[in-house]
HTML snippet that shows the backbone in 3Dmol.js (N, CA, C, O; Angstrom):
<script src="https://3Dmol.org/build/3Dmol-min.js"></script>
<div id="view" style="width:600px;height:400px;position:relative"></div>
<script>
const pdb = `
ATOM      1  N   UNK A   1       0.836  -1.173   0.000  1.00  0.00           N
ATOM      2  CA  UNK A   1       0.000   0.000   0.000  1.00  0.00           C
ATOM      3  C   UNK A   1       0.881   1.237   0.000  1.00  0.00           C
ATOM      4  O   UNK A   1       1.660   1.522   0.910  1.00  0.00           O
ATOM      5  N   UNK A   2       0.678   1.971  -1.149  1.00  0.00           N
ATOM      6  CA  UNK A   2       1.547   3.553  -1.202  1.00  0.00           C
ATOM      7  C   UNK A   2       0.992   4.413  -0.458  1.00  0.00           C
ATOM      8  O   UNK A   2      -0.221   4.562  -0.312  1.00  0.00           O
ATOM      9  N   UNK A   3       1.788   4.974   0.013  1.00  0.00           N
ATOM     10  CA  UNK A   3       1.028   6.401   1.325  1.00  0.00           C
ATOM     11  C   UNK A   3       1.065   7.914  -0.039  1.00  0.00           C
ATOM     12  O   UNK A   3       1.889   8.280  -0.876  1.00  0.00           O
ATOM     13  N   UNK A   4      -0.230   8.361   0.369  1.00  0.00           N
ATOM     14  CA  UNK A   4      -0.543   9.510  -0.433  1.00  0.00           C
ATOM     15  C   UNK A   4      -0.110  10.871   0.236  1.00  0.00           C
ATOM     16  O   UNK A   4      -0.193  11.180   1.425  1.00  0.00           O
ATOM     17  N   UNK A   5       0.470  11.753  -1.034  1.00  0.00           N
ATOM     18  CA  UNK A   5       1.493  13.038   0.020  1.00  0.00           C
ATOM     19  C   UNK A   5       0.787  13.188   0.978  1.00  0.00           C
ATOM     20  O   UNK A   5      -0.326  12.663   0.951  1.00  0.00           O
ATOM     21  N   UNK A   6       1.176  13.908   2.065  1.00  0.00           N
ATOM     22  CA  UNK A   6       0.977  14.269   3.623  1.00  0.00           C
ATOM     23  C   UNK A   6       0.867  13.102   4.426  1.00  0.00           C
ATOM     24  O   UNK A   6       0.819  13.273   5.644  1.00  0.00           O
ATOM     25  N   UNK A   7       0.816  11.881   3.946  1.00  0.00           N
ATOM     26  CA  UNK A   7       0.544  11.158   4.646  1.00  0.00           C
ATOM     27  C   UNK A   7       1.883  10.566   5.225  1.00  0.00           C
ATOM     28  O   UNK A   7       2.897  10.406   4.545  1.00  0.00           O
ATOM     29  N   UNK A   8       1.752  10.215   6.753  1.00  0.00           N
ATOM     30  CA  UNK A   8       3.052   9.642   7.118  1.00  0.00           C
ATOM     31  C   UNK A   8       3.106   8.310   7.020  1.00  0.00           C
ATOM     32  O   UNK A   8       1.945   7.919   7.141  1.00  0.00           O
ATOM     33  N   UNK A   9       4.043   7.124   6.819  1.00  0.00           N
ATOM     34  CA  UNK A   9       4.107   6.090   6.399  1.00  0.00           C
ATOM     35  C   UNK A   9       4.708   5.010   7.634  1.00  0.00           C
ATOM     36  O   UNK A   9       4.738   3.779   7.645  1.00  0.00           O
ATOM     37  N   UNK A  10       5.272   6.250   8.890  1.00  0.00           N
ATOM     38  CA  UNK A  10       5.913   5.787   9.792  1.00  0.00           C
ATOM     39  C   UNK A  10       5.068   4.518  10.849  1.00  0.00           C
ATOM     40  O   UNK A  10       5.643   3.766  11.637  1.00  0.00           O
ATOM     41  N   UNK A  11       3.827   4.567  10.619  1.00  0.00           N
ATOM     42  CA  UNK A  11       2.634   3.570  11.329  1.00  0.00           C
ATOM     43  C   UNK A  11       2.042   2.884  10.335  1.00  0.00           C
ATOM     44  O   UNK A  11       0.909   2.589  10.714  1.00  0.00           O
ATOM     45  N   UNK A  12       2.177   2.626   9.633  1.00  0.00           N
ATOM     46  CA  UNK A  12       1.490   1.813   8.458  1.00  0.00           C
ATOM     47  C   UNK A  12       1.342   0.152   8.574  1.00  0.00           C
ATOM     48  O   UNK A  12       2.340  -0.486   8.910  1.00  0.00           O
ATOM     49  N   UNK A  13       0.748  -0.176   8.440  1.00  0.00           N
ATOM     50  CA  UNK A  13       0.873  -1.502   8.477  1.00  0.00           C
ATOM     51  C   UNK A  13       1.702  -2.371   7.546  1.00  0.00           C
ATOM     52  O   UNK A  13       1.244  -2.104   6.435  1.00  0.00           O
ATOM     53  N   UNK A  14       2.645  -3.241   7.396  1.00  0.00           N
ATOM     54  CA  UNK A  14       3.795  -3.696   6.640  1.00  0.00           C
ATOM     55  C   UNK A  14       3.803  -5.140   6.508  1.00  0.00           C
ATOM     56  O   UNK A  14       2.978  -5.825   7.112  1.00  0.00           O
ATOM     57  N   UNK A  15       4.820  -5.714   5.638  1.00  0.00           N
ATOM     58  CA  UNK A  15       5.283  -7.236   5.640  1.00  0.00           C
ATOM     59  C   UNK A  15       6.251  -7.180   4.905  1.00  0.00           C
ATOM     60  O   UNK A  15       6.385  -6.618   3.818  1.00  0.00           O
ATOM     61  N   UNK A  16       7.455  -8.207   5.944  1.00  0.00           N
ATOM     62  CA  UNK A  16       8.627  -8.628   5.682  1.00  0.00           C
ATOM     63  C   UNK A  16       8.457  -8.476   4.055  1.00  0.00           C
ATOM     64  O   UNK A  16       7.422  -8.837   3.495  1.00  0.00           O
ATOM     65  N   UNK A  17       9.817  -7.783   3.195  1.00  0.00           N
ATOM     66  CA  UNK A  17      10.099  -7.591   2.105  1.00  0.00           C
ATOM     67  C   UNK A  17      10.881  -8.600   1.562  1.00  0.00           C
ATOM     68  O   UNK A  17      11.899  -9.048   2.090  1.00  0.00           O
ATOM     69  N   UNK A  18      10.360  -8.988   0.413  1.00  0.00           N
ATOM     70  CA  UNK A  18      11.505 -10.273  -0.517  1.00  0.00           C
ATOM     71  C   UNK A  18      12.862 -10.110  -0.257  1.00  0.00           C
ATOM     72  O   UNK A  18      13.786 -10.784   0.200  1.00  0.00           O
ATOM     73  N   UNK A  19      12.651  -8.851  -0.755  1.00  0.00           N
ATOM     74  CA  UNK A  19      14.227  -8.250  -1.355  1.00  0.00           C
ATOM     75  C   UNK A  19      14.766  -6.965   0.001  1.00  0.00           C
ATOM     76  O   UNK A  19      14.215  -6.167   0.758  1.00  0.00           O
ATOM     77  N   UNK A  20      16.245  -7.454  -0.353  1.00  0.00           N
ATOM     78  CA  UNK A  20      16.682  -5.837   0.604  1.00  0.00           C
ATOM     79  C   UNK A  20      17.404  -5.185   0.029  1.00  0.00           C
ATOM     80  O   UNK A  20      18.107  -5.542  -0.917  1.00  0.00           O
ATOM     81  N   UNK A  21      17.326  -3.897   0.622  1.00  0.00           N
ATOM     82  CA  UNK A  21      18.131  -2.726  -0.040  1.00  0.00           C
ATOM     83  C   UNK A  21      19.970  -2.964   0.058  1.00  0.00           C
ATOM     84  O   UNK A  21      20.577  -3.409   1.032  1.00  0.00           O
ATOM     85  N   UNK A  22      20.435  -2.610  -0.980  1.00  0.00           N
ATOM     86  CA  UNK A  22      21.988  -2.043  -0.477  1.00  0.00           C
ATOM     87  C   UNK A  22      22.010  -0.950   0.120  1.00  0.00           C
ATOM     88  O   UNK A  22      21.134  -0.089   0.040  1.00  0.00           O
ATOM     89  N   UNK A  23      23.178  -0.883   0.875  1.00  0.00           N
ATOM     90  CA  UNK A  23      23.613  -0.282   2.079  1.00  0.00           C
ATOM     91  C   UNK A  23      24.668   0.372   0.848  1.00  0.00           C
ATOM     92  O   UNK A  23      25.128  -0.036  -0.218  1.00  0.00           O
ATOM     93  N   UNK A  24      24.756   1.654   1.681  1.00  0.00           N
ATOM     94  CA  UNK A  24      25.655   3.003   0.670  1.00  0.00           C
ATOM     95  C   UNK A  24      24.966   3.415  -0.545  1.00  0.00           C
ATOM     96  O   UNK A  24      25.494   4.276  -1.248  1.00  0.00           O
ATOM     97  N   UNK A  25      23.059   2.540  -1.109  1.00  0.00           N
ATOM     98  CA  UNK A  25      22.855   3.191  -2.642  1.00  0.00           C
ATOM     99  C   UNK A  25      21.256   4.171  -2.144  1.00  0.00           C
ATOM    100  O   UNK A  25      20.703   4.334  -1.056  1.00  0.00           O
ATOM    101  N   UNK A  26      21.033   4.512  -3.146  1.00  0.00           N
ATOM    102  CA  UNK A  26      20.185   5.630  -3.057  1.00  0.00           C
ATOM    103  C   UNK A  26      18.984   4.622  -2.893  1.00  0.00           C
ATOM    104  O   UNK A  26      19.018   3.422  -3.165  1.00  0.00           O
ATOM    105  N   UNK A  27      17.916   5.336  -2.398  1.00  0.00           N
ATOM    106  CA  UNK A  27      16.639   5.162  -2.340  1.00  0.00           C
ATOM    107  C   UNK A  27      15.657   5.911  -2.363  1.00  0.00           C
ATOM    108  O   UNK A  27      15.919   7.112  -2.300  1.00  0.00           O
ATOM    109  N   UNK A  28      14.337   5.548  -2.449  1.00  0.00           N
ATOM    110  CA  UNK A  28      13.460   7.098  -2.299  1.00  0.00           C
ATOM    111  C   UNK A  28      12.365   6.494  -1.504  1.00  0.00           C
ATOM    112  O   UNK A  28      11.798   5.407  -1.393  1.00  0.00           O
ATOM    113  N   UNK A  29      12.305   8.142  -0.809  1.00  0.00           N
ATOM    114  CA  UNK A  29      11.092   8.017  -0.067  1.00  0.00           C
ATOM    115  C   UNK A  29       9.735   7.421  -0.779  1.00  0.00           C
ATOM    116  O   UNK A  29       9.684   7.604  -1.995  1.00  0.00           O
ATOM    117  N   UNK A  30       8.843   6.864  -0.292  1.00  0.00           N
ATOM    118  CA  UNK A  30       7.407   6.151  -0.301  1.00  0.00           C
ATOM    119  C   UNK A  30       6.610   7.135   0.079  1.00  0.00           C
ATOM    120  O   UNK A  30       5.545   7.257  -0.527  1.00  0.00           O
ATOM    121  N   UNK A  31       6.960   8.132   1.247  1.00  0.00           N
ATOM    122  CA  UNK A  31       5.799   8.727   1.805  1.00  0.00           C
ATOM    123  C   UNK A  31       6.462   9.973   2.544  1.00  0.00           C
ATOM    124  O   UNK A  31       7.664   9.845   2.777  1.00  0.00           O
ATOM    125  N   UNK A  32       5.773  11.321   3.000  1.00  0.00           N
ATOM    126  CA  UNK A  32       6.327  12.012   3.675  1.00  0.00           C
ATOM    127  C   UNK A  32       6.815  11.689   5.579  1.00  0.00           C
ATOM    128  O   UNK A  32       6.193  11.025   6.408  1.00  0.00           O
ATOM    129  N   UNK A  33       8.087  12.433   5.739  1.00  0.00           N
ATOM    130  CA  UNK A  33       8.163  12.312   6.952  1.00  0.00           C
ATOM    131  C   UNK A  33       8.198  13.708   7.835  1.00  0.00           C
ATOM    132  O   UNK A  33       9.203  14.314   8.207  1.00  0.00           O
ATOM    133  N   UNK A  34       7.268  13.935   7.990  1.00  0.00           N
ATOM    134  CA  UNK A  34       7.506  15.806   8.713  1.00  0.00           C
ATOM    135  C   UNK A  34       7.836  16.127  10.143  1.00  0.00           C
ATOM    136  O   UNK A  34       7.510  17.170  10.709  1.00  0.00           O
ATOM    137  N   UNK A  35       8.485  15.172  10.656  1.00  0.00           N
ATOM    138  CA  UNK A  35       9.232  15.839  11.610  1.00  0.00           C
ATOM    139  C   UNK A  35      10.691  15.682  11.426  1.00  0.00           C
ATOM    140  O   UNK A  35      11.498  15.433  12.321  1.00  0.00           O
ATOM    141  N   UNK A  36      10.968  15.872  10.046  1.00  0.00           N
ATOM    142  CA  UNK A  36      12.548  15.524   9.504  1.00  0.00           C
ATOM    143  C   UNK A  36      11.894  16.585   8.028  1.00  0.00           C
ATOM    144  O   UNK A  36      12.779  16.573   7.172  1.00  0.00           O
ATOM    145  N   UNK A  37      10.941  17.244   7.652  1.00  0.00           N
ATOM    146  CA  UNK A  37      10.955  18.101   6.643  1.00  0.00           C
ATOM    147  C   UNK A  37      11.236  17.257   5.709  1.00  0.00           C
ATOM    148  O   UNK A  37      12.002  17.665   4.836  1.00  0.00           O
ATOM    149  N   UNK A  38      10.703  15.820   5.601  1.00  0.00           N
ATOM    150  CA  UNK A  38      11.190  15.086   4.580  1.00  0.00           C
ATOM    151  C   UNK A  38       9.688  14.702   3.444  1.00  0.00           C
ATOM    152  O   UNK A  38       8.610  15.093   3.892  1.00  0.00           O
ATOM    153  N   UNK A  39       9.668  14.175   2.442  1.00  0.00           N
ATOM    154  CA  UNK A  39       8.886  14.570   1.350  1.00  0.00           C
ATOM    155  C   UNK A  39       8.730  13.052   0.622  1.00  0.00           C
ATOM    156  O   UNK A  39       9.581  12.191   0.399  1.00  0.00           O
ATOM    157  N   UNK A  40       7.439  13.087   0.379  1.00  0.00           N
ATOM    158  CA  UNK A  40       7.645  11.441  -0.780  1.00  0.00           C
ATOM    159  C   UNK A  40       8.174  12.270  -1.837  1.00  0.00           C
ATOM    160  O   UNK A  40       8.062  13.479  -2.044  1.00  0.00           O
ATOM    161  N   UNK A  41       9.060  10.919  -2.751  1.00  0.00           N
ATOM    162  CA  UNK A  41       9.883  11.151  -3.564  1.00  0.00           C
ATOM    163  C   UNK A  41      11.477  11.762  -3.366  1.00  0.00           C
ATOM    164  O   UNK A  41      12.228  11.964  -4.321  1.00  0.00           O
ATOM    165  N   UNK A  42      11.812  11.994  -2.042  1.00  0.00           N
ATOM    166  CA  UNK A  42      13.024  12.515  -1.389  1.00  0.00           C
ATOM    167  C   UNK A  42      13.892  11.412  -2.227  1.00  0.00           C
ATOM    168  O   UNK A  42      13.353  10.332  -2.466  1.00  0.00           O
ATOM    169  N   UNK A  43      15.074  11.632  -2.625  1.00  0.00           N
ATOM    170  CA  UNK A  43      16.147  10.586  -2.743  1.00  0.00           C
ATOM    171  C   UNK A  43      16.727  10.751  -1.767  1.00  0.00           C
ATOM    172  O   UNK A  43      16.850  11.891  -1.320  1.00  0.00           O
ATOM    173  N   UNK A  44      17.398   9.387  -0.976  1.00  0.00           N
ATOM    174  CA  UNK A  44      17.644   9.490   0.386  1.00  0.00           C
ATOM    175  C   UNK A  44      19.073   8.193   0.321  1.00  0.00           C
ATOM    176  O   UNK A  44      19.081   7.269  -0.492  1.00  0.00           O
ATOM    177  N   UNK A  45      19.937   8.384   1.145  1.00  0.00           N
ATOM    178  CA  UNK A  45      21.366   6.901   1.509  1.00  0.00           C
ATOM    179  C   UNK A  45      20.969   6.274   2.149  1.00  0.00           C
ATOM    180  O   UNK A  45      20.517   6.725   3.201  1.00  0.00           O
ATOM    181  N   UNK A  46      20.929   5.263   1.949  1.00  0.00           N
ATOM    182  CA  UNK A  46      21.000   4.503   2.799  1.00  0.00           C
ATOM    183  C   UNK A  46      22.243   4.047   3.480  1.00  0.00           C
ATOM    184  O   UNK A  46      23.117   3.423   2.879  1.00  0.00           O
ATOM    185  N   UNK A  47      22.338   4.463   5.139  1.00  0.00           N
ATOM    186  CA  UNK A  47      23.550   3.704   5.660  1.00  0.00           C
ATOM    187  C   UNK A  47      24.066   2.736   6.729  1.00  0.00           C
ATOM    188  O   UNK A  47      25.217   2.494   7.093  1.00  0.00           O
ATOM    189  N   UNK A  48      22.529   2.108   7.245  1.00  0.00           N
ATOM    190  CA  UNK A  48      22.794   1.092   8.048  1.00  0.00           C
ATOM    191  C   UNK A  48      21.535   0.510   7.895  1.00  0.00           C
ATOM    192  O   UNK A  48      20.595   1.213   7.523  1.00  0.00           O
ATOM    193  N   UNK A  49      21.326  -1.187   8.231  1.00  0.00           N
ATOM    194  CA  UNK A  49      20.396  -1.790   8.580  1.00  0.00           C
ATOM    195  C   UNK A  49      19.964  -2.587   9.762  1.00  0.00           C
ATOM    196  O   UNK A  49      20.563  -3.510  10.315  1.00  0.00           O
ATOM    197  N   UNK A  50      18.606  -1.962  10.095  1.00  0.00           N
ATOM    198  CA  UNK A  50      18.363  -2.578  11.332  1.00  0.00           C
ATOM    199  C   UNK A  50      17.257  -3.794  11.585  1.00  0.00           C
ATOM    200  O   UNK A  50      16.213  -3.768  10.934  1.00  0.00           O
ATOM    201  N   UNK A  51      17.450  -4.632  12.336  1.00  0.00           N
ATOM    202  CA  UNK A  51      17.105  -5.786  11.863  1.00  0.00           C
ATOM    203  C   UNK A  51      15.984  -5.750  13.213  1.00  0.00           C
ATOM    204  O   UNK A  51      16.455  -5.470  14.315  1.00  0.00           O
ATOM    205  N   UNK A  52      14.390  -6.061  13.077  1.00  0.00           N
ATOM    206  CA  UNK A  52      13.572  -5.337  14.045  1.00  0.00           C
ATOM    207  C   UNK A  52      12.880  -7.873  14.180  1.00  0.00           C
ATOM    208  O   UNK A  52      12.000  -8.469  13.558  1.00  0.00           O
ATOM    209  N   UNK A  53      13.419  -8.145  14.754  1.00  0.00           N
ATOM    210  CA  UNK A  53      12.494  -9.229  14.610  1.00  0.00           C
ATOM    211  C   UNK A  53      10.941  -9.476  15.299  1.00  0.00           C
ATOM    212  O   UNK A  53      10.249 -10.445  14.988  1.00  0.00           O
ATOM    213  N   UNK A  54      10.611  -8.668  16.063  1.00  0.00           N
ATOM    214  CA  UNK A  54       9.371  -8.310  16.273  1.00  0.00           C
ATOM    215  C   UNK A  54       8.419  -7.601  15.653  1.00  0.00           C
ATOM    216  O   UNK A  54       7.244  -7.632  16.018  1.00  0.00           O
ATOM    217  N   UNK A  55       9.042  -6.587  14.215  1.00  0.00           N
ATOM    218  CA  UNK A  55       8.375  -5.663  13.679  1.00  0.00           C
ATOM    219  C   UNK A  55       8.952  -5.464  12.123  1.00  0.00           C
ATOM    220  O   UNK A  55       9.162  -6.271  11.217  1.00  0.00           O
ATOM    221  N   UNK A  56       9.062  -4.470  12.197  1.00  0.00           N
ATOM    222  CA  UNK A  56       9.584  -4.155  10.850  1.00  0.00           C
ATOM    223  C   UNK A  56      10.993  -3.673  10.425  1.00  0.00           C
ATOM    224  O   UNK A  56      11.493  -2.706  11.000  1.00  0.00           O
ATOM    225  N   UNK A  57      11.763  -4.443   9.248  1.00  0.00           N
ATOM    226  CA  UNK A  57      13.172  -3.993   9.810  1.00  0.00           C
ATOM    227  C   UNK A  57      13.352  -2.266   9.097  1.00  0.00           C
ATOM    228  O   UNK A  57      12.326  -1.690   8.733  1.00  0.00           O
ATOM    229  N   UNK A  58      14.248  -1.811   9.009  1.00  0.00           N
ATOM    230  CA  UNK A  58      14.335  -0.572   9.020  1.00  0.00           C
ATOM    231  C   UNK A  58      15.675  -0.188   8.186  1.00  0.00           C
ATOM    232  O   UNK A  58      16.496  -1.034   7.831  1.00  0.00           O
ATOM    233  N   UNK A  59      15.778   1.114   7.939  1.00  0.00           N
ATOM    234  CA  UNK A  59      17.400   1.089   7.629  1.00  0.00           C
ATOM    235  C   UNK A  59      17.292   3.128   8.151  1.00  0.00           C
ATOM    236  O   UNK A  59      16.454   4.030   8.142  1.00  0.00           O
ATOM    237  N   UNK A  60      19.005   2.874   8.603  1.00  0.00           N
ATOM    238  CA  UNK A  60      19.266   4.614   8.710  1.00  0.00           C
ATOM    239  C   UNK A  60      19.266   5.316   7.333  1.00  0.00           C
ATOM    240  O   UNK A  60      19.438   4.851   6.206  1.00  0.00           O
ATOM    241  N   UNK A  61      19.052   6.427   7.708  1.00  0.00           N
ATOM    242  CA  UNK A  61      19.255   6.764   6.003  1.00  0.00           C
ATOM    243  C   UNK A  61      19.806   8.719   6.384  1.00  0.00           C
ATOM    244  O   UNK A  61      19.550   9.390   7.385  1.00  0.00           O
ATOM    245  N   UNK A  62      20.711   9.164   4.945  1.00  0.00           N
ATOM    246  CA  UNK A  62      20.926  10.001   5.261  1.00  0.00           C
ATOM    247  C   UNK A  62      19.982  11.381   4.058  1.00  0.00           C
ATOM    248  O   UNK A  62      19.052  11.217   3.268  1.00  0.00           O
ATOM    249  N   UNK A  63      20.391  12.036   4.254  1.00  0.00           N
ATOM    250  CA  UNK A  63      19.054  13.212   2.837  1.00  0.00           C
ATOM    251  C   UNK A  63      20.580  14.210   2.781  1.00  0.00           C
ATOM    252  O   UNK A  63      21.262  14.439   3.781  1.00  0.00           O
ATOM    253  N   UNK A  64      20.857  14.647   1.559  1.00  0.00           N
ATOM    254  CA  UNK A  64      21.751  15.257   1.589  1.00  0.00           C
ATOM    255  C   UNK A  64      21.207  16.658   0.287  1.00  0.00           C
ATOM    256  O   UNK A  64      20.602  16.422  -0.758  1.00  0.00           O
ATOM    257  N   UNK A  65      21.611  17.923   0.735  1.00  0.00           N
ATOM    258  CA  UNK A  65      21.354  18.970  -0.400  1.00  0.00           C
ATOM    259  C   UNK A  65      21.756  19.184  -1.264  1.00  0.00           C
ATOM    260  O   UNK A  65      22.852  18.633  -1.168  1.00  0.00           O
ATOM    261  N   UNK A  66      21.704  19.822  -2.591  1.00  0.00           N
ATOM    262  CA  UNK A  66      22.494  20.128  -3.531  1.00  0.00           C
ATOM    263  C   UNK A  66      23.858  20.481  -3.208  1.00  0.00           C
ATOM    264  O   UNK A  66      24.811  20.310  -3.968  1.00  0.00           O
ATOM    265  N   UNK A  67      23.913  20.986  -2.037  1.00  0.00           N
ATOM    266  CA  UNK A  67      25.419  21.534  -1.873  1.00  0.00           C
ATOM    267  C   UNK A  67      25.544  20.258  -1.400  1.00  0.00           C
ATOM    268  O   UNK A  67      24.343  20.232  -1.130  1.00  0.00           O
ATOM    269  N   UNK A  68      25.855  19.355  -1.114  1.00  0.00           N
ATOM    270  CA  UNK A  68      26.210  18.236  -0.529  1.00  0.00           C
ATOM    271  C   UNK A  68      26.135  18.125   1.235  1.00  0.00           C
ATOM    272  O   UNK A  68      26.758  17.316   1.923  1.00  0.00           O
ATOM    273  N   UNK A  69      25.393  18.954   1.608  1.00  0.00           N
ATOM    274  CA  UNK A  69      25.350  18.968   2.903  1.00  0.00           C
ATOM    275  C   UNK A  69      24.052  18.081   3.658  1.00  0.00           C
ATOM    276  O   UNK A  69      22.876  18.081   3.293  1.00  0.00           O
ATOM    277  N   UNK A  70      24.580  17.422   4.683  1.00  0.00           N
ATOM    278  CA  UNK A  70      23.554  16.824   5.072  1.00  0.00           C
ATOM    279  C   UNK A  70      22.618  17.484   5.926  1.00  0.00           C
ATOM    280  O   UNK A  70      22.990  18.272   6.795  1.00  0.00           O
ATOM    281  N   UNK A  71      21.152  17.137   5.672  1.00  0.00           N
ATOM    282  CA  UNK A  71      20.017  18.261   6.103  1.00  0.00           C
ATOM    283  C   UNK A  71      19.578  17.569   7.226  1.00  0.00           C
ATOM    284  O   UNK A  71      19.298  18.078   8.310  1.00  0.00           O
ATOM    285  N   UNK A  72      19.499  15.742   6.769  1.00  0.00           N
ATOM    286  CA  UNK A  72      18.510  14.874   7.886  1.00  0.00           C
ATOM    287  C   UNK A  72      19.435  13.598   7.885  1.00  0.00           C
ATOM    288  O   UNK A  72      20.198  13.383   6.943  1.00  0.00           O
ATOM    289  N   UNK A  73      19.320  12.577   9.208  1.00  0.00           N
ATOM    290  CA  UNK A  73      19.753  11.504   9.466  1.00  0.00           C
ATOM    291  C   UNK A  73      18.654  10.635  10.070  1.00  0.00           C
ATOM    292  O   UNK A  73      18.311  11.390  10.980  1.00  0.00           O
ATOM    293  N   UNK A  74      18.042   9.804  10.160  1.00  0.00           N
ATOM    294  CA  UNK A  74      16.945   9.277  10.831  1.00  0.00           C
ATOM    295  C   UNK A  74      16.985   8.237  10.633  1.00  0.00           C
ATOM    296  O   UNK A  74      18.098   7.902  10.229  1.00  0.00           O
ATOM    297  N   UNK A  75      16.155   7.299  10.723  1.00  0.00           N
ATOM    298  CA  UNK A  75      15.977   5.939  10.720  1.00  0.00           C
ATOM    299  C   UNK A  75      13.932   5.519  10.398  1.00  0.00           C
ATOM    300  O   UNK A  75      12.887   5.936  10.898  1.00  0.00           O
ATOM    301  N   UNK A  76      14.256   4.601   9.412  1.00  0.00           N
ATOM    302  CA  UNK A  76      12.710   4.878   8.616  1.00  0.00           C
ATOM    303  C   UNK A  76      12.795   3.375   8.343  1.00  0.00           C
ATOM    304  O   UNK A  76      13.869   2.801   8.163  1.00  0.00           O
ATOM    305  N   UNK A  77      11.486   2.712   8.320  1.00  0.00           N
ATOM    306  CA  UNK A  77      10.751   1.299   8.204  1.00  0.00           C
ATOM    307  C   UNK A  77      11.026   0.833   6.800  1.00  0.00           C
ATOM    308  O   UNK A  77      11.012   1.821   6.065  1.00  0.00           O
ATOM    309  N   UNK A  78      11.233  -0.099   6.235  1.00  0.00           N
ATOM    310  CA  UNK A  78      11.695  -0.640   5.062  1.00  0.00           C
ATOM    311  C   UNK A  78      10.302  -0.097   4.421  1.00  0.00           C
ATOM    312  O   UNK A  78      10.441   0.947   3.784  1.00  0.00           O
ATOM    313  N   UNK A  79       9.241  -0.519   4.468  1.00  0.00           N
ATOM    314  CA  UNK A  79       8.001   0.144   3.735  1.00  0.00           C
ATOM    315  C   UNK A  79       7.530   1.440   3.502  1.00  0.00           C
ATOM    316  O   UNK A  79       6.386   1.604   3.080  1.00  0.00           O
ATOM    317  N   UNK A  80       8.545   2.715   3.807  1.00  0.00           N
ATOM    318  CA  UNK A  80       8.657   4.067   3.723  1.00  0.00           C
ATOM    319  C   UNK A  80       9.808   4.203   2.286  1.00  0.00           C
ATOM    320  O   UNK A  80       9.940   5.296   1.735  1.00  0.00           O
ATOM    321  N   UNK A  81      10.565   2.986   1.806  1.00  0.00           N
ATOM    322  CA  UNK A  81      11.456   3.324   0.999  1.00  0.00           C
ATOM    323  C   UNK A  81      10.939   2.387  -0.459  1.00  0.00           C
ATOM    324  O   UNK A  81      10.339   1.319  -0.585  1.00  0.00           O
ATOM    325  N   UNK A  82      11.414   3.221  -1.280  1.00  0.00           N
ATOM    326  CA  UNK A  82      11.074   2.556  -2.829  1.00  0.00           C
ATOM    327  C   UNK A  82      12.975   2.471  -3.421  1.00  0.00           C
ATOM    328  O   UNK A  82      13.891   3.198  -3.036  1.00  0.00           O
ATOM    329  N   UNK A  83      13.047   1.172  -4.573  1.00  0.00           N
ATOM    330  CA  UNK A  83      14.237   1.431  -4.843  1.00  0.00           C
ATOM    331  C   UNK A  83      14.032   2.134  -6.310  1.00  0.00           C
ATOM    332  O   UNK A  83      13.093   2.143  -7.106  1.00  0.00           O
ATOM    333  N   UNK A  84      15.199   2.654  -6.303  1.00  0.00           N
ATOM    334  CA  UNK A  84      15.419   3.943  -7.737  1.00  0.00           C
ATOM    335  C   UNK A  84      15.558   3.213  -8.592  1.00  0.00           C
ATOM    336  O   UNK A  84      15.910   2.043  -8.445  1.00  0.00           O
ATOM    337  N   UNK A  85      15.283   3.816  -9.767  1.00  0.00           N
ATOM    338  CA  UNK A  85      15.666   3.299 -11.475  1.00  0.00           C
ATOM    339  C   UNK A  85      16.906   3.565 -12.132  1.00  0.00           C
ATOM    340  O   UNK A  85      16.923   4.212 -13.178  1.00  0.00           O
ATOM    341  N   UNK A  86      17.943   3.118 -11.604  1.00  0.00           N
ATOM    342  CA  UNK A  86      19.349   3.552 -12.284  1.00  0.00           C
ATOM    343  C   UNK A  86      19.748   3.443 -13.772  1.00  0.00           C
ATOM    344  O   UNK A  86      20.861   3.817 -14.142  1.00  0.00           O
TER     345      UNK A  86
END
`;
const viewer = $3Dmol.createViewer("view");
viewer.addModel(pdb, "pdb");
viewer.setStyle({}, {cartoon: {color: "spectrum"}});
viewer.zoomTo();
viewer.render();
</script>
């Protein structure tokens, strides 16, 4: 289920994913996150994974600006992230 803008994705209901992301490649947001000013469609790093066996696993991720500066660091539910089309 895709979360529609404004909507936060952080409570959503989920299931274990086939596939997992690489660690160090881009990803994009699924849904907005607004207490990080973050946006569906954000391209976002991924740089750690957390492994939730009661829930949902997760990964850190970083948001970085045109200038290359980092804006946000957080940690977001595997079902908040889509992988990119390289």
């Amino acid at each position: 289920m895709h979360q529609t803008a404004g909507e936060s994705c952080l409570n959503a209901q989920f299931q274990k994913p086939a596939i997992a992301f690489e660690l160090f490649n881009d990803a994009v947001l699924n849904c907005d996150i607004p207490n990080h000013d973050l946006c569906r469609g954000d391209v976002v790093k991924l740089m750690d994974y957390h492994a939730v066996p009661d829930g949902e696993d997760g990964y850190g991720i970083e948001v970085i600006n045109t200038s290359s500066e980092t804006i946000a660091l957080t940690a977001v539910p595997v079902s908040a992230l889509l992988l990119t089309t390289s």
